[in-house]
N, C-alpha and C positions, 0 to 999 in steps of 0.2 A: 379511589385514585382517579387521577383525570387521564381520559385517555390522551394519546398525542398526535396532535392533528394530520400528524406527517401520515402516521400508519394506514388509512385507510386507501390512497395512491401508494404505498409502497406497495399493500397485496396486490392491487392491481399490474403492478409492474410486476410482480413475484409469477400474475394470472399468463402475463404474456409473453415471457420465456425463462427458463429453467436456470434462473439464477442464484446459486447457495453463496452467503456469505460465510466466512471461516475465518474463526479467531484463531491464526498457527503461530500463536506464539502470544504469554499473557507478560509484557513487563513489568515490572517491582521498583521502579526506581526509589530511591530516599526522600522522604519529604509529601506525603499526599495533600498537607494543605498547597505546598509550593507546585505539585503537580496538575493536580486536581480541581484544587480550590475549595476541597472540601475535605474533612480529615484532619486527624492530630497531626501538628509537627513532628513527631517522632512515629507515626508509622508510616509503611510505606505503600507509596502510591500504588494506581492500577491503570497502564495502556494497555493496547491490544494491536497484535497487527493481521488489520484486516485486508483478510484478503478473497476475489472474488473465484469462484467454479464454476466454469459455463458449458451447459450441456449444448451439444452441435451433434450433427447428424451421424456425424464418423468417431465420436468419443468427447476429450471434455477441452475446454481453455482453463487455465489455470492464469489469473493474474495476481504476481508479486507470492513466495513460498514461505514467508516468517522462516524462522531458523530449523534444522532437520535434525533426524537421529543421530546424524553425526558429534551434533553439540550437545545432547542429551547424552551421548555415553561418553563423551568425555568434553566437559565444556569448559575448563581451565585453557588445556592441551590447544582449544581453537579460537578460544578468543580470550584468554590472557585473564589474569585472579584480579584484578581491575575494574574490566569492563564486566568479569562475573557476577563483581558484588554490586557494580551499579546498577543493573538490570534486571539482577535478582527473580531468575524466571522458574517459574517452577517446574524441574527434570521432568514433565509427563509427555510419555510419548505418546498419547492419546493426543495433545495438542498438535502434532505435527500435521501438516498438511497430505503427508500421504496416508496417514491412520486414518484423517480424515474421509480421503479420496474410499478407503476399504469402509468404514462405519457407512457412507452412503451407498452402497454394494458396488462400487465398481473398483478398477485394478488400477495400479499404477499408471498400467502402460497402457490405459485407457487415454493419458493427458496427453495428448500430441502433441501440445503447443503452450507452452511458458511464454507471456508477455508479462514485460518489466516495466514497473515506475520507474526504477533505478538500480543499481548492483551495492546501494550500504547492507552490512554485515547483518541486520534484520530482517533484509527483505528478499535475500539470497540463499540462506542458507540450507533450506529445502534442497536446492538445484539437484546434488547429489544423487537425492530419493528419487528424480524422475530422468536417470539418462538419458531414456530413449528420447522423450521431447525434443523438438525445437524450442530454442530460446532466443526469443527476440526481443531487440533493444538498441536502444536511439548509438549510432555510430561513434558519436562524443563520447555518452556513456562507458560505451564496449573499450574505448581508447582507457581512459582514464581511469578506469578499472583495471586493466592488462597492465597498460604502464602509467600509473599514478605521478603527476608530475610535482605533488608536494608532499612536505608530512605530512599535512592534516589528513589527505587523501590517500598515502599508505595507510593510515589507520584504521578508515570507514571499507578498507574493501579487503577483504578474507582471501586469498588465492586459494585455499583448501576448497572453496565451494566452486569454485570451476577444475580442479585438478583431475577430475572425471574425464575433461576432455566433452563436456556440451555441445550440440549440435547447435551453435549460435545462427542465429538470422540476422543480419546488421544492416540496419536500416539508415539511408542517410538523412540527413537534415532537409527535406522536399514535399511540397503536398502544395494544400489547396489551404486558402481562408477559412475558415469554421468558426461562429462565434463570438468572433473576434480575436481570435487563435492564428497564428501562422502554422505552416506546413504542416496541415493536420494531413496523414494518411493512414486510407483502408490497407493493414499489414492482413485482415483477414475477414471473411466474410461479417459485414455488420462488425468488426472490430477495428478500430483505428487508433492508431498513435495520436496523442494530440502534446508535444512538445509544450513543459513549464520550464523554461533552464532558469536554476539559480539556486535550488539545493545543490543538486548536483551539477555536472556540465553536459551531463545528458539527461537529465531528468525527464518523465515522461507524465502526463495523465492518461487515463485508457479510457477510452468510451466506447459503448456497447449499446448497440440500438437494438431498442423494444418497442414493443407494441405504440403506449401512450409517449414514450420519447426517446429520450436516451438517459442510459447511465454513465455517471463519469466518476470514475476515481480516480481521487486526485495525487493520491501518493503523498507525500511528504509536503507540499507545498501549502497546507496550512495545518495545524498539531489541534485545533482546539475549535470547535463549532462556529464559540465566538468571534472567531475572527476573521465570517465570511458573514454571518447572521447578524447585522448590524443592529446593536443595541438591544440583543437579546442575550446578551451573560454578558461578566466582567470577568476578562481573559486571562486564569491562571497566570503568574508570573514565568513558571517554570515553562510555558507553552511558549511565553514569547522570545523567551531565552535561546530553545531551542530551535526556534529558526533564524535567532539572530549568529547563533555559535554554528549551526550545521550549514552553514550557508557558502558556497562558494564564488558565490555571486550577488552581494546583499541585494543592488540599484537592481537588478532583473528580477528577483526572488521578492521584492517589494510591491511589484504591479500586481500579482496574481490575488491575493485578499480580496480586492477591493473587482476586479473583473468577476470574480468567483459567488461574490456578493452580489452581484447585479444578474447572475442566473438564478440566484434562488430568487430574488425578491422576483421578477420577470416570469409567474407561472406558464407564460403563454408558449414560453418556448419552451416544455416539458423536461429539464433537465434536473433529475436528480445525482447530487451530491455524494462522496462520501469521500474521506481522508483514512487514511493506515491506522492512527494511532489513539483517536477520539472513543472511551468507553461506551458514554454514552449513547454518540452516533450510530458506533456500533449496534448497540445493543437494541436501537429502532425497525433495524433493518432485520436482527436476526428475529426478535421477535412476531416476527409474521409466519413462521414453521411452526 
């Protein structure tokens, strides 16, 4: 097997602060040639949503929660016989992000601090599992979540997973240039928001400075490798779908590709990648444990 070039700088970044990647939650969608790009038409695909745990001096950051125990014991009840069978995730609560949090020896209420790409129904539904946290996220987002002003936006956001009553952080729309980023801000040591709008209306990326540069997750703003690694895979159909359909802002949600791709090709300015829901992406990163 050939190694992949990527992993020998990912340990290195692994070397330079305590960063665990965590798949909390495996999706099943219909269709894995149409998802994937690889696989029969009739079985079903495999995303993942990743998400990152950063150890800090006083306990841990948790970015973005995949779906919690709550959806595991009853997942019709929270998100509708619908969306159960399109996502088709497998009930283990070993996947959640707080089983997670115990499998690596620490407590829940170790997580101080929840930073959001965004509040859709995958990437929220953790919240529950960690009340005591702060939860921070882009002021757009936190509005549009609370009070969704379409339907398509009633649907992607769950009221159940904030019904706990979260210790929100709401951050406005303000910072400094980065990258070619507007109002990127430090919400926490070496953590900063760096604003994508155009999944959502708050959409966020999070970036997390290390040693050799930074890491940046990107969150939903692009679904497939390909479509920041120019002319290195041919981009599932279902990938592009999914940010054509999930998009509430196509003309904004359209630049990010194409800027996101000139960080990877650009090694000089240390910046590694990763998106929510890319298997294989994933699977570069964890593969360094």
């Amino acid at each position: 097997m050939t190694q992949d070039p990527l992993l020998p700088e990912m340990r290195m970044l692994e070397m330079a602060r305590r960063v665990h990647h965590l798949n909390c939650t495996t999706l099943r969608p219909p269709c894995a040639r149409f998802m994937n790009g690889t696989g029969g038409i009739f079985s079903r695909g495999r995303l993942v949503c990743h998400c990152l745990l950063i150890e800090i001096e006083d306990g841990l950051i948790l970015v973005d929660t995949g779906l919690g125990l709550s959806y595991i014991a009853d997942p019709i009840k929270q998100l509708g016989r619908g969306t159960v069978f399109i996502l088709s995730t497998p009930l283990d609560p070993a996947e959640t992000a707080v089983r997670q949090v115990s499998q690596l020896g620490f407590t829940p209420g170790d997580v101080r601090h929840i930073v959001m790409t965004h509040l859709d129904l995958d990437h929220a539904g953790g919240l529950p599992d960690f009340p005591n946290a702060q939860v921070h996220v882009l002021a757009s987002e936190y509005e549009a979540a609370l009070h969704p002003p379409t339907s398509q936006e009633r649907g992607r956001y769950i009221p159940a997973h904030w019904a706990h009553g979260p210790k929100w952080v709401v951050h406005p729309l303000k910072g400094e240039k980065w990258l070619g980023f507007d109002h990127v801000q430090e919400i926490l040591p070496d953590v900063f928001l760096v604003p994508m709008i155009g999944h959502t209306r708050g959409h966020c990326g999070v970036a997390v400075k290390i040693k050799e540069g930074w890491l940046l997750h990107c969150g939903d703003t692009y679904t497939d490798r390909g479509q920041i690694e120019i002319g290195a895979r041919r981009v599932p159909l279902g990938a592009k779908m999914h940010r054509r359909t999930t998009t509430v802002d196509p003309e904004a949600n359209e630049r990010w590709p194409a800027q996101l791709g000139g960080l990877v090709r650009d090694k000089e300015k240390g910046v590694f990648l990763c998106c929510s829901h890319d298997p294989v992406e994933f699977s570069r990163f964890q593969s360094k444990h």
